[in-house]
C-alpha positions in Angstrom: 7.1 -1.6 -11.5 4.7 -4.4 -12.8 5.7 -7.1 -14.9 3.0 -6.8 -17.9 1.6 -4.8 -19.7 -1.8 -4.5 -18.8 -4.6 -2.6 -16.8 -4.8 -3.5 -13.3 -7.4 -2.8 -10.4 -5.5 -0.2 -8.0 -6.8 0.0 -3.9 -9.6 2.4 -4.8 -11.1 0.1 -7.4 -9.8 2.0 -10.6 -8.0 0.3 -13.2 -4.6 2.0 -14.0 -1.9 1.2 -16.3 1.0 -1.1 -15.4 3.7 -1.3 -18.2 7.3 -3.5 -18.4 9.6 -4.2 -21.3 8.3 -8.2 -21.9 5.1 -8.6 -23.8 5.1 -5.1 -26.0 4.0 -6.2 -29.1 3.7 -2.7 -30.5 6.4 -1.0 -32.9 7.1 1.4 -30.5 9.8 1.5 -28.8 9.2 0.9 -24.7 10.5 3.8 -23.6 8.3 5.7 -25.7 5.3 3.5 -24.3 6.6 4.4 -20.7 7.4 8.1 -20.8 4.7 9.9 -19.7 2.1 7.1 -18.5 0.7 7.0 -15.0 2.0 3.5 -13.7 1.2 2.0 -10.2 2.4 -0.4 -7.7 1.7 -2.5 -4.5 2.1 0.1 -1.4 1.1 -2.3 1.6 -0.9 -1.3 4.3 1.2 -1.2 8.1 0.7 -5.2 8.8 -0.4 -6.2 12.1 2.3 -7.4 14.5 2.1 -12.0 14.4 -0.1 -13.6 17.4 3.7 -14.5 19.0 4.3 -10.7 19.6 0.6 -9.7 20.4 1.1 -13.2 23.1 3.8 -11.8 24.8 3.0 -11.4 28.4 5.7 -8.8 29.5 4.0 -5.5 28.2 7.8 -3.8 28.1 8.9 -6.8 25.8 6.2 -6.9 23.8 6.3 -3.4 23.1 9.6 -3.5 22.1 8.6 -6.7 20.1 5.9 -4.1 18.3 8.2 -1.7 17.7 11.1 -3.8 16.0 8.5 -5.3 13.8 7.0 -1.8 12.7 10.6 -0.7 12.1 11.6 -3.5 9.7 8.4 -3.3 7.8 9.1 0.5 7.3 12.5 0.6 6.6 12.2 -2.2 3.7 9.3 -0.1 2.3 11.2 2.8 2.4 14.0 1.4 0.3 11.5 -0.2 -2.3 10.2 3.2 -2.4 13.6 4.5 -3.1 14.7 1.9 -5.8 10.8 2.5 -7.6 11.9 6.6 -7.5 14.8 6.0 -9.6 12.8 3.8 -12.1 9.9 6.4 -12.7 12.6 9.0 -13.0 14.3 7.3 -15.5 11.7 6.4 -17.7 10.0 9.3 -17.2 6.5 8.0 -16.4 4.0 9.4 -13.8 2.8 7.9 -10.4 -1.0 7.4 -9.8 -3.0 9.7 -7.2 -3.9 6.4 -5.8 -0.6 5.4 -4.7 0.5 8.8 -4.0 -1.3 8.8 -1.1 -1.1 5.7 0.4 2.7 6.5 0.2 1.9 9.8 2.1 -0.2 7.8 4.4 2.9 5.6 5.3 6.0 7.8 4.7 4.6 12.1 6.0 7.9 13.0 5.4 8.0 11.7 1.3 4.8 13.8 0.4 6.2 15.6 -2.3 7.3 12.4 -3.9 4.7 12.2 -6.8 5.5 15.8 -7.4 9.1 15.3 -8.0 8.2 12.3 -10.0 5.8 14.4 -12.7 8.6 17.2 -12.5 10.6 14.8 -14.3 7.6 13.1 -16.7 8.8 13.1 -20.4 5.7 13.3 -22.8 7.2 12.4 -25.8 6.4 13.8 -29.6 5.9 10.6 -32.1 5.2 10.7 -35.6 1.1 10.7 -36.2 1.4 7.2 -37.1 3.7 6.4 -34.3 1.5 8.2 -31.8 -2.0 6.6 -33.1 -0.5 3.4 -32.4 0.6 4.9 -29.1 -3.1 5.5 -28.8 -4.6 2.4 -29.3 -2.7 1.0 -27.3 -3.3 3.3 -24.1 -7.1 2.4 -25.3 -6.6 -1.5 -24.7 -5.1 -0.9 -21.8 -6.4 1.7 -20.3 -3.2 4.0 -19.9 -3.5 7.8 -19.1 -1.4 10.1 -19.8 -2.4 12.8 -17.7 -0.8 15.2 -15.7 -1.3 14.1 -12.2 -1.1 17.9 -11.1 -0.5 20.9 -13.2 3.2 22.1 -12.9 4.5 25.1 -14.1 8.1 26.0 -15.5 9.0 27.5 -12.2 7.8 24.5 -10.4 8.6 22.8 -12.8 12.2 23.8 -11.3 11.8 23.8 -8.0 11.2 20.1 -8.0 13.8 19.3 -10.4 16.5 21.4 -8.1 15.7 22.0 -4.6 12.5 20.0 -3.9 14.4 16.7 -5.6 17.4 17.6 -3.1 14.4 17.4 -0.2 13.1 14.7 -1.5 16.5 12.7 -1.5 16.9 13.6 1.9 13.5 13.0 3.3 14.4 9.3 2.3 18.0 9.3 4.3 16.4 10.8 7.1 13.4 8.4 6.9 16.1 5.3 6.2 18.3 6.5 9.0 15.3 6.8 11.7 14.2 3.0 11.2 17.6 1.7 10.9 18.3 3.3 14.6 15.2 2.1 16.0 16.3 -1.3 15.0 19.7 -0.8 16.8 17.8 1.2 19.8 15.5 -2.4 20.4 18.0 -4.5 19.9 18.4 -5.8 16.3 22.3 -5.4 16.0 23.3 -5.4 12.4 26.5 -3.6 11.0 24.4 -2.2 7.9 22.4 -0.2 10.3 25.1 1.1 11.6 26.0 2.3 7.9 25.2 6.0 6.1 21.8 6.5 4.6 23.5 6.4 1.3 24.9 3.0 1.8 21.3 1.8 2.3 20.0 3.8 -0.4 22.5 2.3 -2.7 21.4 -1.4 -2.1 
């Protein structure tokens, strides 16, 4: 998540809310600030592969070239992807459309990620003076607090239950696949040799 508290221009020019511990000058606590706020962050476009691949004269080393470079890229997305899941499950805060599709965009398989993510959104209940300092600050910068889809109590469940266990494993399988495509072109490494879990645990 972002370092600051502040609101920040996301990819389709709208300014959403991107919160972290340092800086809250507030008298509410900064989980309470967190839970329940749609936070963003940086999901990169697929980079184009360096001149020194693209230059490559052999078409069947090149390719591979291509390949190996896609595969890296993905795979260290994937587990940044990962490590952010945990932390908005944690605090209990909700993910932007915007980024919720560019992640789709990158990762198919991880499309019910933001709906796993407001499955476990906390909206918490302040005290009215607590929670109209809660709202000047969403005012100043520019935090919402709204839904990013409406969820009912049985799916409410689902994606706590057996959509988070899809979820989990949409990342092992998407983790695994990279990790083998490195081994496949060449990049030897004994971590991609290792379970998804291993990965997935940093």
């Amino acid at each position: 998540m972002a370092n600051r508290t502040k609101g920040s221009r996301s990819r389709a020019g709208k300014e959403k809310a991107e919160v972290s511990k340092p800086g809250n000058e507030s008298g509410i606590a900064f989980e309470d600030l967190l839970a329940g706020a749609q936070s963003s962050f940086v999901v990169p476009d697929m980079p184009v592969p360096p001149k020194a691949i693209q230059s490559l004269k052999d078409k069947g080393l090149r390719q591979r070239a291509a390949d190996a470079w896609k595969s890296v890229f993905l795979l260290q997305e994937v587990i940044k992807l990962w490590q952010q899941f945990l932390v908005y499950c944690h605090l209990g805060c909700r993910l932007c459309p915007e980024v919720e599709n560019r992640i789709i965009q990158l990762f198919p398989a991880l499309k019910d990620f933001g709906a796993v993510i407001e499955a476990f959104a906390v909206d918490t209940k302040l005290s009215d003076c607590a929670e109209a300092e809660r709202q000047q600050v969403d005012e100043t910068c520019n935090i919402c607090r709204t839904p990013t889809r409406q969820l009912d109590d049985v799916s409410k469940r689902r994606y706590r239950g057996i959509g988070l266990n899809e979820l989990i494993q949409a990342f092992r399988d998407t983790i695994t696949t990279h990790a083998q495509c490195l081994n496949v072109v060449g990049i030897k490494s004994p971590i991609f040799e290792q379970p998804s879990d291993v990965l997935m645990a940093g």
